[in-house]
MARLUMRO-85499 format. One record per atom (N, C-alpha, C, O): residue in three letters; x, y, z. Coordinates in steps of 0.001 Angstrom, whole numbers, plus 524288, in hexadecimal, padded with zeros to 5 digits. Layout:
N
ALAXYZ ...
***
This chain:
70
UNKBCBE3EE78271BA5 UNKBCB51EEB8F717B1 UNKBC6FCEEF4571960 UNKBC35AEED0071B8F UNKBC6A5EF2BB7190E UNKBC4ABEF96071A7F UNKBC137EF81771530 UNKBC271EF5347118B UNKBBC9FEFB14715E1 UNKBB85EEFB68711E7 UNKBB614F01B071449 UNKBB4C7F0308718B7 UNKBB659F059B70D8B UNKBB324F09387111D UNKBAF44F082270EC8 UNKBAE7FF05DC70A9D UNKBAACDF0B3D713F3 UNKBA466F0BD871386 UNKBA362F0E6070E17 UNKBA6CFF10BE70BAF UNKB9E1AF0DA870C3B UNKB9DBBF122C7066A UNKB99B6F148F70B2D UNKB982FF124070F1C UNKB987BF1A4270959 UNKB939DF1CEE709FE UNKB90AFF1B657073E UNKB91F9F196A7030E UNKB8BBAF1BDC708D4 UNKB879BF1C377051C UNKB87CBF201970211 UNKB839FF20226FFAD UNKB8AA3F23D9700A3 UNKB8C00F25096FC2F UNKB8FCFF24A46F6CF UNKB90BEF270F6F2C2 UNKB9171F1F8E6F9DA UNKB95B8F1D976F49E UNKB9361F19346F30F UNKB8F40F17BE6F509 UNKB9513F17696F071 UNKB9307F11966EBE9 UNKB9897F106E6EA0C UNKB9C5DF13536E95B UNKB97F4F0BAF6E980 UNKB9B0DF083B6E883 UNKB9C5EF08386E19A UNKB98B7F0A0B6DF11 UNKBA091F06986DEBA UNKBA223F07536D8A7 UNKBA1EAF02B16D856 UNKBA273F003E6DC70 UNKBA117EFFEE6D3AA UNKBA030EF93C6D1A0 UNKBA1B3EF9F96CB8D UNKB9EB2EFBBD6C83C UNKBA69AEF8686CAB9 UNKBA838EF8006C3C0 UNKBA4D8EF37C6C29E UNKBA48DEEF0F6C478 UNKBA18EEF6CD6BDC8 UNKB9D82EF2466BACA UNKBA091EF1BB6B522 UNKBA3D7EF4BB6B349 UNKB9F12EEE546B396 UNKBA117EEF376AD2A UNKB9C55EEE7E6A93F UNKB9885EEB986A9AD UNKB9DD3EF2686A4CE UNKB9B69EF35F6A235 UNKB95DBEF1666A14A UNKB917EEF36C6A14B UNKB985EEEB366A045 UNKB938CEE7DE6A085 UNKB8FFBEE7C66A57B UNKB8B31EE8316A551 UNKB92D4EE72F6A9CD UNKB8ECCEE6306AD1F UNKB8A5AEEA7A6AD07 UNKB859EEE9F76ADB7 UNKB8D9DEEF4B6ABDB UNKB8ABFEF3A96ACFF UNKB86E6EF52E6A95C UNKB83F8EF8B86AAC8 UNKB85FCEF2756A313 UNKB8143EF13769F80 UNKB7F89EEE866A284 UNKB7C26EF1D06A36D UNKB7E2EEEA3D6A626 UNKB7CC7EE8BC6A90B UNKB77D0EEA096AD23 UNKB734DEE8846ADD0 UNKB7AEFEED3D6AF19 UNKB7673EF0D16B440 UNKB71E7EF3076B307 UNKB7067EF3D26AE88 UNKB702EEF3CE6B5ED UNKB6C7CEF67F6B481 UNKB6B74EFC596B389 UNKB6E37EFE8C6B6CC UNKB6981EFF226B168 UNKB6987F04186B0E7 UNKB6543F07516B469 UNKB6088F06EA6B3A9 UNKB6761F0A4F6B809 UNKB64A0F0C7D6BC22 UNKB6392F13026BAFE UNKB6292F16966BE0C UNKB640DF12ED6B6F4 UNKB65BFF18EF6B3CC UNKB5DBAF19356B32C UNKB5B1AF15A66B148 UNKB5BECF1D7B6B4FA UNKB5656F1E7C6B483 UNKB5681F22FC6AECA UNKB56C3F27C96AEBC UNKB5652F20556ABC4 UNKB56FCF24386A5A5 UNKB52B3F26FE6A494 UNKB530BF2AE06A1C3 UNKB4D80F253E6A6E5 UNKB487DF28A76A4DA UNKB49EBF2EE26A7A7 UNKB492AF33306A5A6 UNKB4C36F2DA36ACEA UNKB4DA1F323A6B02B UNKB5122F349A6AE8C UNKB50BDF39226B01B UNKB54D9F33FC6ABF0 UNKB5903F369C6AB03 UNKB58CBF384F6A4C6 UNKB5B7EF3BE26A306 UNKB559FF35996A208 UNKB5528F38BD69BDD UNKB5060F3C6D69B98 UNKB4EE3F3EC6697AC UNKB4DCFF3C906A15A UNKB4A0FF40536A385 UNKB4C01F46216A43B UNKB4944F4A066A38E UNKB5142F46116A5BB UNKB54BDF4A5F6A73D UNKB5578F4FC46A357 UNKB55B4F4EAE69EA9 UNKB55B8F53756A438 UNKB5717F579F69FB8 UNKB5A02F59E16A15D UNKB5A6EF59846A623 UNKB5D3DF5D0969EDE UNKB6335F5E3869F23 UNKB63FCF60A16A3D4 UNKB6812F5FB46A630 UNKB60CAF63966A5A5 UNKB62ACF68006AA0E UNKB6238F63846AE06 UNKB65CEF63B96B138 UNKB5DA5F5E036AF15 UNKB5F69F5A4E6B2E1 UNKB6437F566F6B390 UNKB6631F54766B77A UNKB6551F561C6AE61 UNKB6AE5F50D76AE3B UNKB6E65F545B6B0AE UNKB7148F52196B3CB UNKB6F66F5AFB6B031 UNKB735CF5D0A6B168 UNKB7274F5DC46B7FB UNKB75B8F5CDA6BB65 UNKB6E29F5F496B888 UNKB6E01F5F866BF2D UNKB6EBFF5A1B6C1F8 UNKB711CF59EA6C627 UNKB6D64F57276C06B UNKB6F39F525A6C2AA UNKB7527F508A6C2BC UNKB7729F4EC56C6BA UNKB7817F51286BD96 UNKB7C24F511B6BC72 UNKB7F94F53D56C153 UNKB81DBF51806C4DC UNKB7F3FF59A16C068 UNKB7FCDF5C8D6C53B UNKB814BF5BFE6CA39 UNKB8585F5CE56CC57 UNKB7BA5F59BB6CC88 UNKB7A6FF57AE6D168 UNKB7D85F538A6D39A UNKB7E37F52776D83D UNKB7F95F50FA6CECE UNKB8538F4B3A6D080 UNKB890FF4D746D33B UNKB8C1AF4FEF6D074 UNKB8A1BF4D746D82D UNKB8FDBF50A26D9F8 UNKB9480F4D3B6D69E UNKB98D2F4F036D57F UNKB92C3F486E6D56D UNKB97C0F446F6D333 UNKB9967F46276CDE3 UNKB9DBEF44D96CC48 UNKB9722F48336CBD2 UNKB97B6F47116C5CE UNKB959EF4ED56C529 UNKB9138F4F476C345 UNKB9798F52AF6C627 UNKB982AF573C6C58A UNKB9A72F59636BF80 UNKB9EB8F57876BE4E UNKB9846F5CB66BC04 UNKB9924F5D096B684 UNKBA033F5DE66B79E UNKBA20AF5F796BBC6 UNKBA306F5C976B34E UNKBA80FF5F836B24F UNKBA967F64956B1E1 UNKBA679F66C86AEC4 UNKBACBCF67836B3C2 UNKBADA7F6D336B2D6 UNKBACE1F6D6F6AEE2 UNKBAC69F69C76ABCB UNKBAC78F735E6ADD6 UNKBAF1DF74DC6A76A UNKBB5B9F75886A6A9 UNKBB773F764F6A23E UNKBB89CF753F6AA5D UNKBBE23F775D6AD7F UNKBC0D1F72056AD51 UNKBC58EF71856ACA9 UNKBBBE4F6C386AE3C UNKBBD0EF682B6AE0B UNKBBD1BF65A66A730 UNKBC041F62226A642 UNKBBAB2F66FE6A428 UNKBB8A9F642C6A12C UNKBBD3BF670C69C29 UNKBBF23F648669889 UNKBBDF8F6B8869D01 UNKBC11AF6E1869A79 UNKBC65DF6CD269A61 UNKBC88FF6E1E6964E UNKBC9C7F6A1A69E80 UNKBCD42F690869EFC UNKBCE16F643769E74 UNKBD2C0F630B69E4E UNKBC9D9F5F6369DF1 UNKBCB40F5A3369EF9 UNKBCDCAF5A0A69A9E UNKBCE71F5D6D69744 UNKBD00AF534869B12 UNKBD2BDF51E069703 UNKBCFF1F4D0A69531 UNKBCCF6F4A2A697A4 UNKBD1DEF4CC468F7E UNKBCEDCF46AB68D80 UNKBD3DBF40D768EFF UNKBD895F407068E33 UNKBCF9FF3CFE69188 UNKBD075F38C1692B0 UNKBD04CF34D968FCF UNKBCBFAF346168DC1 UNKBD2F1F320268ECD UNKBD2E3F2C2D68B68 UNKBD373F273C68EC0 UNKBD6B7F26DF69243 UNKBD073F23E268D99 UNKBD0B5F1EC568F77 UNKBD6BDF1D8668ECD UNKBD9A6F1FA668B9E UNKBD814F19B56925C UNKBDE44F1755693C6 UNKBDBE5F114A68F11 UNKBD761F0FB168F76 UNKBDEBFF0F7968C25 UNKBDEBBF09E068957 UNKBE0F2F084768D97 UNKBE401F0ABF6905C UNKBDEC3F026268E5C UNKBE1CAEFF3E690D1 UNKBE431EFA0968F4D UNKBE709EF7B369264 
***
């Protein structure tokens, strides 16, 4: 079996569940981040190439989604 290499720029995904994930620990630095004022959450926000705001072209057209019952 073939295995590819990761870069050091990928990371690996791990399904936790719920519980485990009350669990962990919280690595979230909150004094720093409720430090923030609006014009910083947005430049940072920004700065994510991953997570880029929605159009207005986008947001205007979506449609509403409902959970599938199973």
């Amino acid at each position: 079996m073939r295995v590819k290499q990761l870069d050091m720029s990928e990371t690996s995904i791990t399904r936790t569940t719920l519980e485990e994930a009350k669990k962990m620990e919280d690595l979230t630095d909150w004094e720093r981040v409720n430090s923030l004022n609006e014009e910083e959450v947005e430049a940072n926000a920004l700065s994510d190439p991953d997570n880029q705001p929605l159009s207005e072209d986008f947001v205007k057209n979506a449609g509403r989604m409902s959970a599938k019952s199973k």
